[in-house]
ZAMARGU-4260 file (C-alpha; in steps of 0.2 Angstrom, whole numbers, plus 5000, padded with zeros to 4 digits):
<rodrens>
0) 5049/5451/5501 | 5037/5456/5514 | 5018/5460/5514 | 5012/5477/5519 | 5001/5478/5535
5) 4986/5476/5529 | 4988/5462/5516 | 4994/5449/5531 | 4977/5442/5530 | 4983/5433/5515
10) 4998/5428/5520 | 4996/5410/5520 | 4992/5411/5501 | 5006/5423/5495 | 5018/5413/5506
15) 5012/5396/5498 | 5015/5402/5479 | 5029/5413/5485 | 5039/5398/5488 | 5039/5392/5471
20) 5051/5404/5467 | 5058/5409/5484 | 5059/5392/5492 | 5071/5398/5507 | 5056/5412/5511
25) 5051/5410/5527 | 5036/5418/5537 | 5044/5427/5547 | 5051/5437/5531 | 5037/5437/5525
30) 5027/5446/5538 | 5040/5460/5540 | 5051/5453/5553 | 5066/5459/5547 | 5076/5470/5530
35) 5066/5468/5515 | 5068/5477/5497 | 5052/5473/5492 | 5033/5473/5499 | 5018/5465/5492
40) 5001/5475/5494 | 4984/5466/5490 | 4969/5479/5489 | 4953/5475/5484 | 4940/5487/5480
45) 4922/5482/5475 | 4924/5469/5463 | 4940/5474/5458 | 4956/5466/5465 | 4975/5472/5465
50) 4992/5465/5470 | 5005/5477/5469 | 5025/5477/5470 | 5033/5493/5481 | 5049/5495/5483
55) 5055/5512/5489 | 5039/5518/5488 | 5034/5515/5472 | 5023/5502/5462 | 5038/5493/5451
60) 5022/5479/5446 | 5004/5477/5447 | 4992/5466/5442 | 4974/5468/5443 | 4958/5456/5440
65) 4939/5457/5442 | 4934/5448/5456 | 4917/5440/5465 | 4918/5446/5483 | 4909/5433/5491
70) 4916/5419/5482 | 4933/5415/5493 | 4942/5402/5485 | 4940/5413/5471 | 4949/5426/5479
75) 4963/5418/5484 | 4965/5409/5467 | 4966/5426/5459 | 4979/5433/5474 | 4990/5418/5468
80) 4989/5423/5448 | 4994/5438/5455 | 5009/5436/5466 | 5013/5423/5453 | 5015/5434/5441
85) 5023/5447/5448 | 5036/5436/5456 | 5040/5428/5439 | 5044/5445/5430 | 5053/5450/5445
90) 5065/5436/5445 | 5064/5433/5428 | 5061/5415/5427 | 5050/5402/5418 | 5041/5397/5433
95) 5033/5380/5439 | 5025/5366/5427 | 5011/5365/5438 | 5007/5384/5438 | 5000/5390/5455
100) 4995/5374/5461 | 5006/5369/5477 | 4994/5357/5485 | 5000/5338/5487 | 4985/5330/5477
105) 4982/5340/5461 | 4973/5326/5453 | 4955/5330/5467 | 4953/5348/5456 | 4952/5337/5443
110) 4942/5322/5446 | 4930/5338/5455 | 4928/5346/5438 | 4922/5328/5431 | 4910/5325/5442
115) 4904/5342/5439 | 4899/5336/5420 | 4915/5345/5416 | 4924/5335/5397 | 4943/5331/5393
120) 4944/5348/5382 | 4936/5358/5396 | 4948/5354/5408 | 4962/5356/5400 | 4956/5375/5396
125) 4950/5379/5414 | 4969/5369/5421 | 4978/5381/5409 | 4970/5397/5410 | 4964/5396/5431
130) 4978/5389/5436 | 4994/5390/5425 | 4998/5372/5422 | 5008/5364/5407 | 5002/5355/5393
135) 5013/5340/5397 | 5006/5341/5417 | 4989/5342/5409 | 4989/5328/5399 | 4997/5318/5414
140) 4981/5323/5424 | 4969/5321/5413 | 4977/5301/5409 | 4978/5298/5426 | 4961/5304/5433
145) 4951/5294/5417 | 4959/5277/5423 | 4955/5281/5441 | 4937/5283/5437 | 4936/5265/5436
150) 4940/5262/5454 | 4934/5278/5463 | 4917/5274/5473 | 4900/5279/5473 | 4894/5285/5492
155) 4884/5269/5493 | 4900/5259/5490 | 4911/5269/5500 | 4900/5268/5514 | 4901/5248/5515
160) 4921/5248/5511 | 4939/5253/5519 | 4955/5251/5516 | 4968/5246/5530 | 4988/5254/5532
165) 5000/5244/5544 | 5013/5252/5549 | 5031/5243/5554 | 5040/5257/5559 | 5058/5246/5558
170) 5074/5249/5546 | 5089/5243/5547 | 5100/5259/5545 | 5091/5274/5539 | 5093/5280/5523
175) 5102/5301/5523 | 5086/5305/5511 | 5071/5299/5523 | 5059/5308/5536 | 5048/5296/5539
180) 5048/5290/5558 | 5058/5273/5557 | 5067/5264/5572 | 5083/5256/5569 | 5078/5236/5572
185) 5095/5231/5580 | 5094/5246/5593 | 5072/5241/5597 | 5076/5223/5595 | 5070/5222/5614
190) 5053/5232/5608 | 5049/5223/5594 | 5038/5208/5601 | 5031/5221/5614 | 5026/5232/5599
195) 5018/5218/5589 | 5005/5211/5602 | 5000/5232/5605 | 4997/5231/5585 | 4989/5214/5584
200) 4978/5221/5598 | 4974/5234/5586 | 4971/5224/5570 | 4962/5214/5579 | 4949/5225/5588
205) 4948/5237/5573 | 4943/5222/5561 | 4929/5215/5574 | 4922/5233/5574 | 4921/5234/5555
210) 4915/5216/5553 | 4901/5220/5565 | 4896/5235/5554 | 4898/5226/5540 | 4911/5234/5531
215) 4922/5225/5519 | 4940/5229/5517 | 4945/5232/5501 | 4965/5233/5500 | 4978/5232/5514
220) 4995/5241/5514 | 5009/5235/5527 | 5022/5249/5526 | 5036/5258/5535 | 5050/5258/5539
225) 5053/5242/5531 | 5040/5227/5535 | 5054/5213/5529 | 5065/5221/5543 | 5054/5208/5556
230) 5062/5192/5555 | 5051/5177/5545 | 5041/5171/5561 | 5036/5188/5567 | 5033/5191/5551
235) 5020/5176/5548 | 5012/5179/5566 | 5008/5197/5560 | 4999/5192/5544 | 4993/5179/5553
240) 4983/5192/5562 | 4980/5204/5547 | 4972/5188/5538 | 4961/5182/5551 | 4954/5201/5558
245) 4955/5211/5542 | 4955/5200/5525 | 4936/5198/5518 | 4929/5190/5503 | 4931/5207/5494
250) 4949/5210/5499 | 4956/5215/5482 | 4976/5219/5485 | 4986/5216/5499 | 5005/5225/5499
255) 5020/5225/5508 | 5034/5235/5506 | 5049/5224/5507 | 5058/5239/5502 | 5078/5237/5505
260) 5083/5222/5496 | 5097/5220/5513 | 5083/5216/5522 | 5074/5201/5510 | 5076/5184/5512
265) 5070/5168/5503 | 5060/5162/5522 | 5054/5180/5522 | 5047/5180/5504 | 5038/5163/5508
270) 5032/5171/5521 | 5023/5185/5512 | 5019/5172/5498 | 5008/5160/5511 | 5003/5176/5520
275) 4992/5179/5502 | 5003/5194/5499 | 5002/5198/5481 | 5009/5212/5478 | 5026/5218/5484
280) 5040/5234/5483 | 5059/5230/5482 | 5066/5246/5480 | 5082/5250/5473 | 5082/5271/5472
285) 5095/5270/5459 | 5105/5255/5451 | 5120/5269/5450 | 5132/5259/5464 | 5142/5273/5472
290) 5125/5283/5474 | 5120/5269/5485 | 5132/5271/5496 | 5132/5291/5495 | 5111/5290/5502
295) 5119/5276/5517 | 5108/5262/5507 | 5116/5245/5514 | 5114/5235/5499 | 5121/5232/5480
300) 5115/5234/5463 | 5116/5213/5461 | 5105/5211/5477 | 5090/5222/5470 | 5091/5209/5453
305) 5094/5194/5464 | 5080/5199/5475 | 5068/5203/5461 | 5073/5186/5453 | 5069/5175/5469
310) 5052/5185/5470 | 5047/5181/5453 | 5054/5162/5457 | 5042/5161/5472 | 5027/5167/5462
315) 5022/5186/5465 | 5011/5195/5455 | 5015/5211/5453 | 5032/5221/5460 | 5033/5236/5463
320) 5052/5247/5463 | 5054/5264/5467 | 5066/5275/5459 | 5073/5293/5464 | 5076/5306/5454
325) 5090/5323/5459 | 5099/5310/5471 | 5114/5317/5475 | 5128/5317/5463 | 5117/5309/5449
330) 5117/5315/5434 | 5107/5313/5415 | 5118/5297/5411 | 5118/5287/5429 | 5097/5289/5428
335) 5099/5282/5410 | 5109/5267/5418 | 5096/5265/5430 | 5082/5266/5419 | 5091/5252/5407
340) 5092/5240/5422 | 5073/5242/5427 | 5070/5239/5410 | 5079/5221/5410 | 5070/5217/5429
345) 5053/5222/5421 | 5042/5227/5438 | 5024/5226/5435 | 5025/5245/5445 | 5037/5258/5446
350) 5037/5273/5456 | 5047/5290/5453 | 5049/5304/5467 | 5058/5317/5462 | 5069/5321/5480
355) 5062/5331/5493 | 5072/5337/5508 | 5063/5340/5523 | 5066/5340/5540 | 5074/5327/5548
360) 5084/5319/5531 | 5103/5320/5534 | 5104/5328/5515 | 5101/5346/5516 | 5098/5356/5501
365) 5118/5359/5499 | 5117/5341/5492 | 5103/5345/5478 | 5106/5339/5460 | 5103/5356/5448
370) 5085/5357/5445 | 5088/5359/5428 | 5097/5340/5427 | 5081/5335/5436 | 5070/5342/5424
375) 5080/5330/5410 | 5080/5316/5420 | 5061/5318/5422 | 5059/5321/5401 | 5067/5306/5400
380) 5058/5295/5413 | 5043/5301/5400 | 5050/5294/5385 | 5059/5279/5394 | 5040/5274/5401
385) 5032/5278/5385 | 5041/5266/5376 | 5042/5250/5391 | 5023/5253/5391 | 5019/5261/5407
390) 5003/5270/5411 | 5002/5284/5424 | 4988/5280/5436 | 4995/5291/5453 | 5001/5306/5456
395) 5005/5318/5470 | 5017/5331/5475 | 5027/5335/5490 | 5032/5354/5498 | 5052/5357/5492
400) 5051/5344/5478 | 5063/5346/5467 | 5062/5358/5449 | 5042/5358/5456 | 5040/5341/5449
405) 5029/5327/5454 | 5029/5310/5461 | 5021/5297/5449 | 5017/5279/5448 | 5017/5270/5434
410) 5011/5254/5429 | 5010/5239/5415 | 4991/5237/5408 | 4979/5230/5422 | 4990/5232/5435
415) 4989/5247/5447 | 4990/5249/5463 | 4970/5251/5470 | 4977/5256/5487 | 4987/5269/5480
420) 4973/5277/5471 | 4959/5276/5483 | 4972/5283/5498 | 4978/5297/5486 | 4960/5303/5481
425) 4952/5302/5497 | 4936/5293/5492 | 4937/5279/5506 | 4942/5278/5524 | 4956/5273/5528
430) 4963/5266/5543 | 4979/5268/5548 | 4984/5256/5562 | 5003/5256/5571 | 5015/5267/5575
435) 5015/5284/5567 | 5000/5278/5555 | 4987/5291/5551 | 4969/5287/5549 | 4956/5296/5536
440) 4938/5292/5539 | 4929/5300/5524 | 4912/5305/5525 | 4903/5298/5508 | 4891/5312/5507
445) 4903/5326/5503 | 4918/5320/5501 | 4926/5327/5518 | 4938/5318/5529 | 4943/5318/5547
450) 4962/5314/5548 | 4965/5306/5565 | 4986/5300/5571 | 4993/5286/5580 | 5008/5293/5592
455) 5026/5292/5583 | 5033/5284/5598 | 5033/5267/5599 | 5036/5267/5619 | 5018/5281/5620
460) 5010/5268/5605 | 5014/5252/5616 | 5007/5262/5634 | 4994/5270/5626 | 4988/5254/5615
465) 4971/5253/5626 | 4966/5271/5624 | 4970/5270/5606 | 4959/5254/5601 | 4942/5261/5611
470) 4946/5279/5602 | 4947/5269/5586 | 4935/5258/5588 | 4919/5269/5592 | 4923/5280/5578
475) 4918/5262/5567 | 4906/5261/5577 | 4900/5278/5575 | 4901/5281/5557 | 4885/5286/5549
480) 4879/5277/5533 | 4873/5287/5521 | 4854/5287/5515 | 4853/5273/5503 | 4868/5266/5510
</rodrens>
């Protein structure tokens, strides 16, 4: 499929909902360069707007729709429909749970229709009609978004808060599934210390900055890579420094990923524990053994229950485990294994990506489960939850996600993640401090944000530490207070 010449304005749109059901479409193809059957024209006349199919010169579909021309997002929602349409009595398919939607965060349409006044019943209409979405995605929103209300902050509030994200950008082996920037710790063993002082400079300088504008932080998230790859003094000099330079009186939640279980050890966890950690991931993926060793984790089935036992031994609130649905060679009855071992582990959290190849993962798309197995997998992750009393309370999606699914956390009663939901729904700034880690200052008056990156190498980071503080640093310092605030 290509678009005609005078259509390309659009392409960024028809290419977005295109690859819903042509996911190896690239742009190129799209804009002609090269053999293509079929050809996309968009015409609009007046108020009147029309998307056509042509293939040897001749409409084989069309769909039309009334439009408001100056209204722009309009447009492009309609040119979605449209193509959407189109594409799904082409190819005769059943297209996506989530409609035309193919954002990452879903969930910002609808807190957006709340605060407009917008109720439950309303919502569900205008997500179903506007935008294609399925009653059981629906209802996923519409649980999800009422419990984030809770937590989501005024402009006031947000003004006078942040939440912090440290990045350890060390593993030990890396797993075939991941893209994340991760440095194996037994090759950087000689970088490590260096990359810690550049980080402690950073946490250290950041906090001041905030402290003098009086902001308070409200969570802190130490991620990666894998934090518990750092041995138990490294790891106790860097919350040492998180403690002193970041931690308030209004510091709600402080997680660390301790993710791969081959990495943990009792020091390690006592670490954390006196480091005021209270909340923790141990991530097993899949409790299905030979899959382990298929996505190159370096650890067992009995070391993600042993691990999870000493942690509750050593006192942590709440644990977090993430699981993986589509992993290669998995099937409807390894995930029900899986989901029967959770079950008896009973983390206060669980997470459930549905596998998304993208570039720089050793799997490719030839090592895909059948999206239809997925989709099973997923129905039973509903029931499974359902009945172990977990509540949705974040979601997001990923480009090449599997069966167009979702990536949702789940947690018991009183218990999710704040972190989690305010850096999904962008209502606060965070900062993002380390190796790779992004920062989003979010202006309190309209909800905008300015996404600003720490380099992915740990050598430039390191050289570039300096630079990077002062950069940081007057933005804090910087940052306009609302009126009121």
């Amino acid at each position: 499929i290509s678009l005609t010449e005078k259509s390309k304005k659009y392409a960024k749109v028809v290419f977005d909902v295109s690859r819903i059901f042509l996911p190896k479409l690239t742009w190129h193809q799209l804009m002609g360069e090269g053999l293509s059957h079929y050809s996309l024209d968009i015409e609009i006349s007046g108020e009147n707007l029309r998307v056509s199919l042509i293939a040897d010169n001749r409409t084989q579909d069309s769909y039309s729709a009334a439009i408001k021309i100056n209204e722009t997002n309009e447009i492009k929602r309609t040119i979605k429909l449209a193509v959407y349409h189109i594409l799904k009595n082409l190819l005769q398919v059943s297209g996506s749970p989530w409609g035309i939607l193919t954002g990452i965060r879903p969930t910002k349409i609808v807190h957006r229709l709340w605060d407009q006044g917008y109720q439950g019943l309303e919502i569900e209409r205008i997500l179903r009609e506007n935008y294609l979405v399925d009653v059981t995605k629906i209802k996923n929103l519409l649980e999800i978004t009422t419990l984030q209300r809770q937590f989501l902050l005024s402009p006031e509030d947000s003004s006078k808060t942040a939440s912090i994200y440290i990045s350890i950008p060390f593993c030990p082996t890396r797993c075939y599934y991941c893209s994340f920037p991760a440095f194996s710790i037994g090759r950087w063993e000689k970088e490590v210390d260096n990359y810690l002082q550049a980080l402690k400079m950073e946490i250290f300088k950041v906090g001041e900055a905030l402290k003098e504008k009086g902001i308070d932080v409200e969570t802190i998230y130490v991620g990666g890579g894998t934090p518990t790859s750092l041995d138990s003094q490294q790891l106790t000099v860097l919350l040492d420094a998180i403690n002193s330079s970041l931690r308030t009186n209004k510091t709600r939640e402080f997680t660390v990923e301790a993710g791969r279980p081959d990495t943990i050890t009792e020091d390690k966890l006592w670490a954390l524990k006196y480091g005021a950690v209270d909340r923790i991931s141990i991530n097993p993926q899949t409790m299905w053994a030979p899959t382990l060793i298929n996505i190159g984790r370096a650890h067992t089935t009995e070391d993600v229950i042993n691990k999870v036992e000493m942690a509750r031994k050593i006192g942590f609130k709440v644990i977090n485990m993430d699981l993986i649905l589509g992993l290669p060679g998995e099937n409807i009855e390894h995930f029900a294994y899986t989901l029967e071992e959770i079950k008896n582990l009973r983390p206060e959290n669980v997470t459930f990506h549905a596998l998304s190849i993208k570039r720089g993962a050793q799997l490719q798309d030839k090592d895909l489960t059948q999206d239809e197995i997925v989709t099973k997998m997923n129905d039973l992750k509903e029931i499974w939850c359902k009945n172990e009393g977990y509540i949705p309370y974040y979601l997001y999606r990923q480009k090449q996600i599997t069966a167009n699914l979702e990536n949702i956390g789940y947690s018991l009663p009183g218990l999710p993640s704040i972190y989690n939901i305010q850096m999904m729904e962008e209502r606060q700034t965070i900062w993002g401090l380390g190796v790779g880690a992004c920062t989003k200052v979010v202006n309190p008056l309209d909800w905008t944000l300015e996404s600003i990156y720490n380099p992915k190498d740990i050598l430039l980071y390191n050289q570039r530490i300096a630079e990077i503080v002062q950069a940081k640093v007057s933005i804090v310092c910087e940052n306009v207070t609302p009126k009121g605030g």
